[in-house]
N, C-alpha and C positions, 0 to 999 in steps of 0.2 A: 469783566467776567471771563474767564477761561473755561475752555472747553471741556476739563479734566473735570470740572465741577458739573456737568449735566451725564448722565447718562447716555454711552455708546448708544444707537440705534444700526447699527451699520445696514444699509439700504435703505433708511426710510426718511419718508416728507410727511410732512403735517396730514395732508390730505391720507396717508396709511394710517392714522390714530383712528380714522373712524371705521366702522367695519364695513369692511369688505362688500358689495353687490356689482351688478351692475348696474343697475340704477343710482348706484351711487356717483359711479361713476359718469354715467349720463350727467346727471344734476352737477357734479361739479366743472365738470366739461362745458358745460353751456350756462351756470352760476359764473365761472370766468370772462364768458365771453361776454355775458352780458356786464357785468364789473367793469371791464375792460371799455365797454362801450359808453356808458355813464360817466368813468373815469374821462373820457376824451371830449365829454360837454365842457368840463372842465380846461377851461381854454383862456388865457392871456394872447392877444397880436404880438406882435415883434416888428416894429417897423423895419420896413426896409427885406421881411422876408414873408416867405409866402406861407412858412410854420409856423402854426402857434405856438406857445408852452402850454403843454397840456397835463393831467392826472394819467393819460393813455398807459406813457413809457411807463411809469412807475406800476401801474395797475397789471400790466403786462409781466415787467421782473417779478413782483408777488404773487401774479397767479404760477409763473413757471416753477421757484420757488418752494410754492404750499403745494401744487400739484405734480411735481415730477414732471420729466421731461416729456415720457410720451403725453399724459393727460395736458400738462402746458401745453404743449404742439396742436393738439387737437382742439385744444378753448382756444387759442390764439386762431386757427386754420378755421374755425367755426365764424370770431370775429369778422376774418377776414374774408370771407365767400359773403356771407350775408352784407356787411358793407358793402361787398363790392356788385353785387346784387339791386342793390338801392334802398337796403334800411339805411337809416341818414343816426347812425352812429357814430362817425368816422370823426372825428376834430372837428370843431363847429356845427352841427349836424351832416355834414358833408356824405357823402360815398358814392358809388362808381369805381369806375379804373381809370378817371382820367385825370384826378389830382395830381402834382409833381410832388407832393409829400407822403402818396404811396407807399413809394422805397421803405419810408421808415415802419409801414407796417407790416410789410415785410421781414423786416429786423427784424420785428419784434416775436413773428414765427421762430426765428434763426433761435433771438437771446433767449425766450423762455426757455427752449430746447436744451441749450448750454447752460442758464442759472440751474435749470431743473436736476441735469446729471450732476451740476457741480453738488446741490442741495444734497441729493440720494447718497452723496459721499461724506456728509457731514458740514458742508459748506456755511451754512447758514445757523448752525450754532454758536459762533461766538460773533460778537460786535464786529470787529477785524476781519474777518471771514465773511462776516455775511457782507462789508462795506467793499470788501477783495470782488464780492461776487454778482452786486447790483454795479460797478462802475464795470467790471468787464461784460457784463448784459447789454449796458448802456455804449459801450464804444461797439460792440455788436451791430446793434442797432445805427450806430454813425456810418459803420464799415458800408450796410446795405443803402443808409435812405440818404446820403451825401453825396455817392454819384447816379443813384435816383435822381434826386433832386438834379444836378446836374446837366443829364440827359434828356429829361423834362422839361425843364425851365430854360434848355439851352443856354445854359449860365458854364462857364471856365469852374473847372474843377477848384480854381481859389477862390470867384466868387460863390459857390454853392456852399462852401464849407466855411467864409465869413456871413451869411446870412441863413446857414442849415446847423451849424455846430458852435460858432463862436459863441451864440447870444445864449446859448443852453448851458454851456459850461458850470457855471453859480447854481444855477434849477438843479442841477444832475447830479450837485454834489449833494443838496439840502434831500432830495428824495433820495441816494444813498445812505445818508445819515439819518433819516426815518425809517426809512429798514432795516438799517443796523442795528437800531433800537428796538421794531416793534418785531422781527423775527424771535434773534434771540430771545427776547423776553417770552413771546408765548411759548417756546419750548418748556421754557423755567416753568413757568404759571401752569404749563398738562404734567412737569417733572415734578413739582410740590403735591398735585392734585395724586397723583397715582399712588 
């Protein structure tokens, strides 16, 4: 699918298709966060690391994504106070601030921020584009929660990132390549609708 085949939107994300309030904006602000939160029940161990494989990261890229940058920043910054709070949303039911896999949700402040501006530019309309723009969300995310991890765990910055990055590599690609998919597509499916 190219890009040439959907219709220009220049500035907008999925979340501007519906109209305009602030309430709307409320709802989708804290509809993320809590997505975001559910997403992170969803949880695989990883021996040998103190990360799971979660729905988190990926729920995170899609809300920044559908929501633009600033409304991502604000669902994610929402997530992340109430986790840190003690609703037990966090990866396993976890929260606080004293997990060592923090950092990465941190990141995922950072990636939504950046998928979302990328998105507002057109990013996330074609297949290629939008898989350009969930792996760079996703190394985001490594940049902040690997020397997290790190720091935390008191682990050497090579083993933080053989037990925080290595094991994820395969995971990050498969949830890139779901979004590469389900992005695009819903553009298609509101561009036929209209």
């Amino acid at each position: 699918m190219s890009t040439a085949a959907l219709p220009t939107r220049s500035g907008q994300v999925l979340a501007d298709l519906i109209p305009s309030s602030r309430v709307r904006d409320v709802a989708l602000v804290a509809g993320g966060a809590v997505l975001t939160g559910v997403a992170a029940q969803i949880a695989v161990p990883v021996p040998g690391s103190p990360v799971p494989v979660t729905g988190q990261t990926f729920a995170a890229l899609l809300v920044g994504t559908s929501l633009g940058a600033g409304r991502g920043l604000l669902s994610l910054a929402l997530y992340a106070l109430v986790g840190m709070a003690g609703v037990p949303w966090f990866a396993e039911g976890g929260s606080g601030v004293g997990a060592p896999s923090l950092g990465y949700v941190f990141g995922m402040l950072l990636a939504a921020t950046v998928v979302g501006a990328l998105a507002r530019r057109g990013a996330d309309r074609s297949m290629l584009r939008t898989a350009g723009t969930m792996l760079l969300g996703e190394a985001v995310i490594y940049a902040v929660g690997v020397p997290y991890l790190a720091l935390a765990a008191d682990m050497s910055l090579t083993a933080a990132i053989a037990a925080g990055l290595t094991p994820f590599l395969i995971g990050d690609a498969l949830k890139a390549a779901l979004a590469m998919g389900a992005v695009p597509l819903a553009w298609k499916h509101l561009d036929e609708k209209r």
